[in-house]
C-alpha positions as CSV (number, residue, x, y, z in Angstrom):
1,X,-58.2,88.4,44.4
2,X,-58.1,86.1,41.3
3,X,-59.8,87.2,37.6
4,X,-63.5,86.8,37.8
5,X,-63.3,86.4,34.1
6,X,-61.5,87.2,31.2
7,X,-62.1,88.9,27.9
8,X,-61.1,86.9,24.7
9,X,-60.5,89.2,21.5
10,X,-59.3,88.8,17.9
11,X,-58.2,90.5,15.3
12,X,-57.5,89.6,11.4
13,X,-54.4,91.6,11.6
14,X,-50.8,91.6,14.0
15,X,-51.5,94.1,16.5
16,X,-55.3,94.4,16.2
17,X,-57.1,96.6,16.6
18,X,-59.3,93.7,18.7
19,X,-62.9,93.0,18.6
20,X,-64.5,91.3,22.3
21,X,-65.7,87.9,21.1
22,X,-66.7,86.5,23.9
23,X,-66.1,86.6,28.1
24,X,-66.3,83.6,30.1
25,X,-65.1,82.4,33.5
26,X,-62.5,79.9,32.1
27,X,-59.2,80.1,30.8
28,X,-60.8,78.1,27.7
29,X,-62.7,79.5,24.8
30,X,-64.1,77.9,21.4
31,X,-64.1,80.1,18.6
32,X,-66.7,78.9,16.0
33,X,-67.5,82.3,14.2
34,X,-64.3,81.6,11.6
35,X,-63.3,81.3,7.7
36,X,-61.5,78.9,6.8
37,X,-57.9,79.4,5.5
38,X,-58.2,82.7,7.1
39,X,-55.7,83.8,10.0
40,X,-56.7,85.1,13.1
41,X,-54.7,86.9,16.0
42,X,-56.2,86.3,19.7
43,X,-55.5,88.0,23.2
44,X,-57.3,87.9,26.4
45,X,-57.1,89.6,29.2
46,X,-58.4,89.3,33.0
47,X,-61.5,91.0,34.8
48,X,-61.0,91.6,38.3
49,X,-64.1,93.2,40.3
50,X,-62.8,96.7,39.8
51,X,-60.5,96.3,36.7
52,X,-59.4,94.8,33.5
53,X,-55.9,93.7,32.9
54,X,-53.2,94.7,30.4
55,X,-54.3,92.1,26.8
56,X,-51.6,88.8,26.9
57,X,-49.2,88.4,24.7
58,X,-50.7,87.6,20.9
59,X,-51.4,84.2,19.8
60,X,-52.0,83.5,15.9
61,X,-53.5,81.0,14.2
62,X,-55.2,79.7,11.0
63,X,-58.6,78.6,10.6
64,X,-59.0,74.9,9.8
65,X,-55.5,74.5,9.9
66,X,-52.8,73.0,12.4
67,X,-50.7,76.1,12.1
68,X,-49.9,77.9,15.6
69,X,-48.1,80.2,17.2
Protein backbone atom coordinates (compact mmCIF):
# COMPACT_ATOMS: atom_id res chain seq x y z
CA UNK A 1 0.00 0.00 0.00
CA UNK A 2 0.84 3.60 -1.11
CA UNK A 3 1.35 6.75 1.53
CA UNK A 4 -1.91 7.90 2.73
CA UNK A 5 -0.24 11.16 3.32
CA UNK A 6 2.85 12.75 4.08
CA UNK A 7 4.33 14.97 6.75
CA UNK A 8 6.04 18.19 5.44
CA UNK A 9 8.65 19.73 8.04
CA UNK A 10 11.22 22.54 8.18
CA UNK A 11 13.87 23.74 9.86
CA UNK A 12 15.91 27.22 9.88
CA UNK A 13 19.04 25.19 10.26
CA UNK A 14 20.94 22.00 7.98
CA UNK A 15 20.01 19.05 9.75
CA UNK A 16 16.97 20.39 11.70
CA UNK A 17 15.87 19.67 14.27
CA UNK A 18 12.26 19.80 12.19
CA UNK A 19 9.11 21.31 13.13
CA UNK A 20 5.59 19.39 11.35
CA UNK A 21 4.09 22.28 9.27
CA UNK A 22 1.59 20.84 7.76
CA UNK A 23 0.22 17.01 6.36
CA UNK A 24 -1.65 16.68 3.39
CA UNK A 25 -2.56 13.99 0.84
CA UNK A 26 -0.43 15.38 -1.98
CA UNK A 27 3.05 15.44 -2.95
CA UNK A 28 2.55 19.37 -3.12
CA UNK A 29 2.67 21.82 -0.24
CA UNK A 30 2.53 25.82 0.00
CA UNK A 31 4.44 27.22 2.60
CA UNK A 32 3.09 30.74 3.41
CA UNK A 33 4.21 31.11 7.22
CA UNK A 34 7.82 32.55 5.94
CA UNK A 35 10.36 35.68 6.35
CA UNK A 36 11.68 36.92 3.66
CA UNK A 37 15.45 36.74 2.92
CA UNK A 38 15.38 33.99 5.42
CA UNK A 39 16.49 30.26 4.52
CA UNK A 40 14.62 27.36 5.22
CA UNK A 41 15.43 23.63 5.08
CA UNK A 42 12.32 21.15 4.13
CA UNK A 43 11.86 17.27 4.33
CA UNK A 44 8.82 15.15 4.18
CA UNK A 45 8.17 11.95 4.77
CA UNK A 46 5.25 9.31 4.05
CA UNK A 47 2.30 8.02 6.37
CA UNK A 48 1.31 4.69 5.67
CA UNK A 49 -1.79 3.28 7.79
CA UNK A 50 0.58 1.73 10.38
CA UNK A 51 3.73 3.79 9.95
CA UNK A 52 5.77 6.82 9.03
CA UNK A 53 8.66 6.73 6.71
CA UNK A 54 12.36 7.56 7.16
CA UNK A 55 12.35 12.08 6.32
CA UNK A 56 13.66 12.58 2.32
CA UNK A 57 16.54 13.85 1.59
CA UNK A 58 16.77 17.86 2.59
CA UNK A 59 15.81 20.53 0.24
CA UNK A 60 16.86 24.32 1.01
CA UNK A 61 15.65 27.27 0.00
CA UNK A 62 15.29 31.02 0.55
CA UNK A 63 12.27 32.93 1.14
CA UNK A 64 11.29 35.31 -1.62
CA UNK A 65 14.11 34.33 -3.52
CA UNK A 66 14.81 32.04 -6.62
CA UNK A 67 17.65 30.30 -4.79
CA UNK A 68 17.21 26.32 -4.55
CA UNK A 69 18.62 23.41 -3.84
Amino acid sequence: MGAKEYNIKRAVTMGGPYTIIGTVPATNYTDKALVNGVGYYYVISSVGATKESENSDEAFGVAGSSIRT
